[in-house]
C-alpha positions as CSV (number, residue, x, y, z in Angstrom):
1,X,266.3,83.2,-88.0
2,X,262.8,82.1,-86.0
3,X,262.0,80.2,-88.5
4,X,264.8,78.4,-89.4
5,X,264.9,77.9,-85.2
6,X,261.6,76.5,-85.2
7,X,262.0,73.8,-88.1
8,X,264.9,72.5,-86.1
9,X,262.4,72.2,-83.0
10,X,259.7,70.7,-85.1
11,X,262.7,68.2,-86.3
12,X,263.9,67.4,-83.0
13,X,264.3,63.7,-83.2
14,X,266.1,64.5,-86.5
15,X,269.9,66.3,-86.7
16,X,269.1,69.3,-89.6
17,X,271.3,70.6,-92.1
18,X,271.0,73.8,-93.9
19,X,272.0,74.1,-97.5
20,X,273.1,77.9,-97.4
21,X,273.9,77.7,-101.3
22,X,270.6,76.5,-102.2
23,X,269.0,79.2,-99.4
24,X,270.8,81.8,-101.6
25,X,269.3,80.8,-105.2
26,X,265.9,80.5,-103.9
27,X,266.0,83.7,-102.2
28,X,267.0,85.1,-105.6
29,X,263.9,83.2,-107.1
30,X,261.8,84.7,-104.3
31,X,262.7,88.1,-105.5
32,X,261.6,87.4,-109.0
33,X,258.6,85.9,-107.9
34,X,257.3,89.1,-106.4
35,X,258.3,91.2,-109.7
36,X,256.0,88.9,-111.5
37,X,253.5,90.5,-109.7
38,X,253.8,93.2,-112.0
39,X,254.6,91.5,-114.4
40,X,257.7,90.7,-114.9
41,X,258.3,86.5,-114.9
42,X,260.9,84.8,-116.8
43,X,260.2,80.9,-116.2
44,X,263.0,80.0,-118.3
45,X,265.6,82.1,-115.8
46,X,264.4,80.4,-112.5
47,X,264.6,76.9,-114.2
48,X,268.4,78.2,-115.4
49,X,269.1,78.9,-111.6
50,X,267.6,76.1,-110.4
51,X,269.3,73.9,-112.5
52,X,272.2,73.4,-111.1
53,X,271.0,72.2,-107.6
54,X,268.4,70.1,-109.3
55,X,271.6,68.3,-111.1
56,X,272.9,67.5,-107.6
57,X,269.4,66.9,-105.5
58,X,265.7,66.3,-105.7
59,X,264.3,69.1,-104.2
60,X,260.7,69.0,-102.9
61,X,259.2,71.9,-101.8
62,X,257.2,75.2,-102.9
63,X,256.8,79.1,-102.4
64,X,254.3,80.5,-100.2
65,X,253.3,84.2,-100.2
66,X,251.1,86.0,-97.2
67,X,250.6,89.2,-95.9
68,X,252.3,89.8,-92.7
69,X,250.0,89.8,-89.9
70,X,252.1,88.2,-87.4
71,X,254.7,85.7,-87.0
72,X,252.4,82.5,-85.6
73,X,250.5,82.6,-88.8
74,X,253.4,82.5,-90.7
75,X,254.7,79.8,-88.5
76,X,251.4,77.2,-89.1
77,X,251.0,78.0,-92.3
78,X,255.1,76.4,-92.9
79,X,254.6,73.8,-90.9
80,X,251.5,72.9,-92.8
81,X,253.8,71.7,-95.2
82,X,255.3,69.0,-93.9
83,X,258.4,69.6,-95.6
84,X,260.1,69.7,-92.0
85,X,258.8,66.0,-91.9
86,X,261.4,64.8,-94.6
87,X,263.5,61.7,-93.5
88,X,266.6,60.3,-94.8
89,X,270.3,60.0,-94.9
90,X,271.8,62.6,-95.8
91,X,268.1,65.3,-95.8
92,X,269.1,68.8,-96.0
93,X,267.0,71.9,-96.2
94,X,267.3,74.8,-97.5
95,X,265.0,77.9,-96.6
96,X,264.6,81.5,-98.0
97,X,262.7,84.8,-97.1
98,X,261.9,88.0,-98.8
99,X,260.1,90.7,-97.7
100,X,258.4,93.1,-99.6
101,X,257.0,96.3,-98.3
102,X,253.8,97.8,-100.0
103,X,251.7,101.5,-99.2
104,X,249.5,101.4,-96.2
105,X,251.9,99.3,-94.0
106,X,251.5,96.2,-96.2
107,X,254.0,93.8,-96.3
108,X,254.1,90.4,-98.3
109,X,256.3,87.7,-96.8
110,X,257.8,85.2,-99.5
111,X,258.7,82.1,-97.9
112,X,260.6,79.1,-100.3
113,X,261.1,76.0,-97.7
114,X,262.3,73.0,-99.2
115,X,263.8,69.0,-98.3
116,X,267.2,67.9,-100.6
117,X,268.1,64.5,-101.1
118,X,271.1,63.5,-103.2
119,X,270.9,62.3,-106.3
């Protein structure tokens, strides 16, 4: 929920909307992504998920992946995007996390944050 918080503060000027259906997909793809780590990675079922949404919207945006370290790095390194900087009538976003714990106290952080405009 911080982060979704601070995108809205980074967008102050701007009124933002969340696409919660499109939050849900991705988070599924997020999932995925870290099984192909091992892997497993079926580019053909993301694209099938995806599809749908991309019928409806251009979606820009992109996956990142970190350790966790703490939450400010995590933080810059979304807002280095720019995807927050998306303009437009009728912008939404749509953001997703998953969280994947490792040995040793290792975590990776998945992070999908993207803009939607209507087709």
């Amino acid at each position: 929920m911080a982060l979704r918080n601070h995108v809205m503060v980074w967008r102050k000027r701007f009124r933002t909307t969340w696409n919660r259906h499109c939050g849900q997909v991705l988070r599924k793809i997020l999932s995925k992504m870290e099984q192909s780590r091992i892997g497993i990675f079926d580019e053909d079922e993301i694209q099938s998920e995806l599809h749908p949404i991309l019928n409806v919207y251009k979606m820009c945006g992109f996956p990142l992946s970190t350790a966790y370290s703490e939450i400010n790095s995590i933080l810059e390194m979304v807002f280095a995007t720019g995807v927050h900087l998306a303009e437009g009538a009728g912008v939404e976003f749509a953001l997703a996390v998953h969280v994947h714990p490792y040995p040793q106290n290792v975590v990776a952080v998945w992070i999908y944050i993207a803009s939607l405009h209507k087709r």
